[in-house]
C-alpha positions as CSV (number, residue, x, y, z in Angstrom):
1,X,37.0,82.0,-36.9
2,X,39.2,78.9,-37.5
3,X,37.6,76.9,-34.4
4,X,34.3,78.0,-35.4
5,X,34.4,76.4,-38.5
6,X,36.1,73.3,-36.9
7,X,33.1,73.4,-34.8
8,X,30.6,73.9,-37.1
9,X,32.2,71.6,-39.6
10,X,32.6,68.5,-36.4
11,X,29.0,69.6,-35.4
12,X,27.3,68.8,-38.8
13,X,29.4,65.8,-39.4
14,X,28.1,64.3,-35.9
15,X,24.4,65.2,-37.5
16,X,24.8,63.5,-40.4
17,X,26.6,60.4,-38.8
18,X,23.1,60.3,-36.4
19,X,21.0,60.9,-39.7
20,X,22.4,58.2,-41.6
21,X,22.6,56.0,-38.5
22,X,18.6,56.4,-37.9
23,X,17.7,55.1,-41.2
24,X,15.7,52.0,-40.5
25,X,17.4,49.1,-43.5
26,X,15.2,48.6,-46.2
27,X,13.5,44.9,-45.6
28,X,13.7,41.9,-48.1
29,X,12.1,38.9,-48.7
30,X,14.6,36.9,-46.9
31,X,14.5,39.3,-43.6
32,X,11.0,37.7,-44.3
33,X,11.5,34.2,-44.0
34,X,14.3,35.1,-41.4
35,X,11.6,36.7,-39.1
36,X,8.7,34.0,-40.1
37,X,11.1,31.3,-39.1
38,X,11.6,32.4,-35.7
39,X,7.6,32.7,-35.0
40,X,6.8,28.9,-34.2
41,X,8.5,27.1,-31.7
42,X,9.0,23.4,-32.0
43,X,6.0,22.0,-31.3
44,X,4.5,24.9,-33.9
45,X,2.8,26.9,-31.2
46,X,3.7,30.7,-31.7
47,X,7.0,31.6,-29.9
48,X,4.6,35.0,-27.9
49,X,7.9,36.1,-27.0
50,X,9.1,37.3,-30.9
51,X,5.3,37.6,-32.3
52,X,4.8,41.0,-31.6
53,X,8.3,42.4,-32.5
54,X,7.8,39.5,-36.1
55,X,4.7,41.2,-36.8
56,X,6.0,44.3,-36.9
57,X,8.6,43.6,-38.9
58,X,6.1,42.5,-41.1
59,X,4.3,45.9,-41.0
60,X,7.4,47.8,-42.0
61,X,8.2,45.4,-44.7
62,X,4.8,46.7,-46.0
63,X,5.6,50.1,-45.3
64,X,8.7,49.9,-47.0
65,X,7.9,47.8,-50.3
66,X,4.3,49.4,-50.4
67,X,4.3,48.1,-54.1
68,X,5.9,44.6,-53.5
69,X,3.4,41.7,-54.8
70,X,3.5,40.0,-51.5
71,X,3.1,43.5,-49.5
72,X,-0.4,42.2,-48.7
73,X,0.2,38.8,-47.5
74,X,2.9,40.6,-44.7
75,X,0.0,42.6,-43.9
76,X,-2.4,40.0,-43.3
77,X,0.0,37.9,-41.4
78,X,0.5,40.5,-39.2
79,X,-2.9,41.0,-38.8
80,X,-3.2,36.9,-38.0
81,X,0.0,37.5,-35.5
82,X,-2.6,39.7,-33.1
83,X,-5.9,37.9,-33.6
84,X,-3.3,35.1,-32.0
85,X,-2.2,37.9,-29.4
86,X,-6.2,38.9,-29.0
87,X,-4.9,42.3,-29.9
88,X,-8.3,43.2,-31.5
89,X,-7.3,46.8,-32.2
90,X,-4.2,46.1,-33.4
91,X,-6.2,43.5,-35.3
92,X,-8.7,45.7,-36.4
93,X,-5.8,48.6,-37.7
94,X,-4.4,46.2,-39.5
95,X,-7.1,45.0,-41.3
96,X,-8.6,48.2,-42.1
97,X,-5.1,49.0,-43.6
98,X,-5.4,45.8,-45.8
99,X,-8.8,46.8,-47.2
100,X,-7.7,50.0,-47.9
101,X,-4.4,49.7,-49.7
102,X,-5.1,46.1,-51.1
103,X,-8.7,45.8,-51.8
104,X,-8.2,43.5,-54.7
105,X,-5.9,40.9,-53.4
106,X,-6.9,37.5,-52.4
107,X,-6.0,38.6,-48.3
108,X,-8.9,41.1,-48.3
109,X,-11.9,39.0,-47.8
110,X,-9.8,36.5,-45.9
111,X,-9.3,39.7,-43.2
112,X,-13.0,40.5,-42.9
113,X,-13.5,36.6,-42.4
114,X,-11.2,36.5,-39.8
115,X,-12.6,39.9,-38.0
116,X,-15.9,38.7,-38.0
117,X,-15.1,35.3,-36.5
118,X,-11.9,35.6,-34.3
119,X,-11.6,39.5,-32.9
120,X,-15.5,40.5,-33.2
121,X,-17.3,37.6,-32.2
122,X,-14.4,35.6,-30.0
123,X,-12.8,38.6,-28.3
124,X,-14.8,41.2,-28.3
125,X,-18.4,39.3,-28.4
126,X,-20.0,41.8,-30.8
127,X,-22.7,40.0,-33.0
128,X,-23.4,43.5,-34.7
129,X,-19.7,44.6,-35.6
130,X,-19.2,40.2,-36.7
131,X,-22.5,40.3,-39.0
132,X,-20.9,43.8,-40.3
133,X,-17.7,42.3,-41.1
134,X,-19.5,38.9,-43.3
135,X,-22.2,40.8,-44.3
136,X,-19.0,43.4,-46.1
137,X,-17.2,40.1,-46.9
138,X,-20.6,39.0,-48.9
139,X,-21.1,42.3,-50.7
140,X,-17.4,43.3,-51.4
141,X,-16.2,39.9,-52.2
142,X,-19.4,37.5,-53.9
143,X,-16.8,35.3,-55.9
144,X,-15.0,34.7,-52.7
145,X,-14.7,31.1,-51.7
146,X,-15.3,32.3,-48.1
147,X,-19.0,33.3,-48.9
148,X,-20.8,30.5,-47.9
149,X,-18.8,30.6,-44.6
150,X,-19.6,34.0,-44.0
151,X,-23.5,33.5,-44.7
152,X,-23.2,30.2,-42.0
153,X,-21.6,32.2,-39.4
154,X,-24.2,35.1,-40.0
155,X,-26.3,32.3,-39.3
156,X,-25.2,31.0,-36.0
157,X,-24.2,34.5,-34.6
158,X,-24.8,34.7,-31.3
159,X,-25.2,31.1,-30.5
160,X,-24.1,28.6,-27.6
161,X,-21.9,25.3,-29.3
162,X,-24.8,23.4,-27.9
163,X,-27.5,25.7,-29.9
164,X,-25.5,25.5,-33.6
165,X,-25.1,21.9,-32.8
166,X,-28.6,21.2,-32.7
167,X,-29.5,23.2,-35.3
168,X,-26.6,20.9,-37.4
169,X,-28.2,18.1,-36.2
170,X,-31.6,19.6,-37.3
171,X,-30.6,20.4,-40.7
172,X,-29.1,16.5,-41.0
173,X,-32.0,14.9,-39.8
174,X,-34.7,17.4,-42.1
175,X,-31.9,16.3,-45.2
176,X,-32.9,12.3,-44.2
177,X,-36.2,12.5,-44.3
178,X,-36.8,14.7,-47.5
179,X,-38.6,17.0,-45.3
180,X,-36.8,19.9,-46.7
């Protein structure tokens, strides 16, 4: 009976040691700037060897300190950290995460913005799910200082360099003559 208890007590104490030792440490702001520090290299390019594990450090900042004023910026650098990566469905998580918990803060439209232009139309080359994203951005967001943008990349979907250059130059030479 003695060594059953002994073992039953030596078992449950090795449990709860592996419990407590699983328990991921709650992130602060400074694990923040700690993690966002290591992300450029010297000549600022992104160091591709720490982005992924920084934005997910970010992610579970988020996850942690769901609440936390700056809970939505973490987010959308994460979400910026694989557009850089091309990770468009990481991308694409991520920013339908933003929208959802954080619909109100100033990262929101900034995320459709950079769906539409960088993962949709860049990466992926889909004018439909792009026009989706600044058409939202447009609706959702009118007070948005990204609106005009939005309506201007609308605009030029699909188009070569060469073909929204002309139409620039177009537009600059129409504004010259008055022929508007």
């Amino acid at each position: 009976m003695k060594n059953t208890l002994k073992l039953t007590f030596c078992f449950l104490l090795a449990f709860g040691m592996m419990a407590c030792g699983n328990k991921e440490q709650k992130l602060t702001q400074d694990d923040m700037r700690k993690a966002e520090a290591t992300l450029l290299n010297e000549d600022r390019s992104m160091n591709l060897d720490v982005a992924p594990k920084v934005a997910e450090t970010y992610c579970q900042f988020v996850e942690q300190n769901p609440d936390d004023a700056s809970a939505p910026l973490w987010l959308f650098h994460a979400m910026e950290i694989n557009v850089q990566l091309k990770n468009a469905e990481k991308s694409a998580e991520l920013c339908d995460k933003l929208l959802a918990k954080y619909p109100q803060s100033e990262w929101a439209p900034r995320s459709l913005f950079l769906m539409g232009s960088f993962v949709y139309n860049d990466q992926l080359n889909d004018t439909a799910q792009a026009h989706a994203a600044f058409q939202r951005l447009i609706d959702t967001y009118p007070d948005s200082d990204l609106v005009d943008d939005a309506k201007k990349s609308i605009e030029y979907l699909g188009l070569t360099p060469d073909e929204i250059m002309t139409m620039f130059m177009m537009s600059q030479f129409k504004g010259e003559d008055g022929d508007e």
